[in-house]
VODO-854402 format. One line per 5 residues: their letters; for each residue x negated, y negated, z negated of C-alpha. Coordinates in steps of 0.05 Angstrom, whole numbers. Each point is the difference from the previous one (the first is absolute). Example, Ala and Ser with C-alpha at 12.3 -4.5 7.8 and 13.67 -1.06 7.14 Angstrom:
REM residues 2
as = -246/90/-156 | -27/-69/13
This chain:
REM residues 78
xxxxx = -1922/-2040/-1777 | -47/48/-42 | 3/58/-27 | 9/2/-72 | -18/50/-53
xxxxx = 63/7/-46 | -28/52/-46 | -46/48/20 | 7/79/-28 | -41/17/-55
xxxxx = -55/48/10 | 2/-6/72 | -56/-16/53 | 14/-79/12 | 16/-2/-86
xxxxx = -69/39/-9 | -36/-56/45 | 27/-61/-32 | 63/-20/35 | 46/-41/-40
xxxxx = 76/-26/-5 | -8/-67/37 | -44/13/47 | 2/-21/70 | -21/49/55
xxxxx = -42/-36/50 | -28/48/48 | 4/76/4 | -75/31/33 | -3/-67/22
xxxxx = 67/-11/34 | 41/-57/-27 | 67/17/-30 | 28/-74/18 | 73/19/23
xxxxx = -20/67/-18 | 63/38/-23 | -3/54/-65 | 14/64/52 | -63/-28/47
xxxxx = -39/-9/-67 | 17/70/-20 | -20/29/62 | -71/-29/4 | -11/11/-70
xxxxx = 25/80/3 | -48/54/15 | -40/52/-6 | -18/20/-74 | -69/-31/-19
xxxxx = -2/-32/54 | -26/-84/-22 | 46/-60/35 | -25/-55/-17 | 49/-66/-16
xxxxx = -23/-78/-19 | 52/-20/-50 | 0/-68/-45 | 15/-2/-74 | 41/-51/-35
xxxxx = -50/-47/-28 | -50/16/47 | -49/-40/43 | -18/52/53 | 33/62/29
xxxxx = -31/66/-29 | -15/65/52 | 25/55/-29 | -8/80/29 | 53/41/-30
xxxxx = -13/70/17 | 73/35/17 | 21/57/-39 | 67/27/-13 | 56/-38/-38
xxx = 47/21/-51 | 73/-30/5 | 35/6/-61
């Protein structure tokens, strides 16, 4: 029931700050994503351009979540 990171997009905010495939969303500014689904993810993590959102996610292999601030920009779609 978490959100998983697939593959993020090179070269964008959330690539720049260190997200990677396999990682688990855990909270979004604090908010769990438990049961979250991807369009409720997408809305709290879209917004204004350099704006920071903040999300806790846990890497394979870790032993603690890491906080991460991802500062929104815009994103290409190829």
């Amino acid at each position: 029931g978490l959100l998983t990171i697939i593959t993020p997009i090179e070269d964008t905010p959330a690539w720049k700050a260190g997200v990677m495939a396999g990682d688990k969303i855990l909270k979004i500014n604090g908010g769990s994503t438990e049961g979250m689904n991807l369009q409720d993810a997408v809305q709290k993590l879209r917004g204004p351009k350099g704006t920071p959102v903040t999300i806790s996610v846990f890497h394979i292999g870790a032993k603690e979540p890491e906080e991460l601030t991802i500062y929104r920009d815009t994103i290409p779609l190829h």
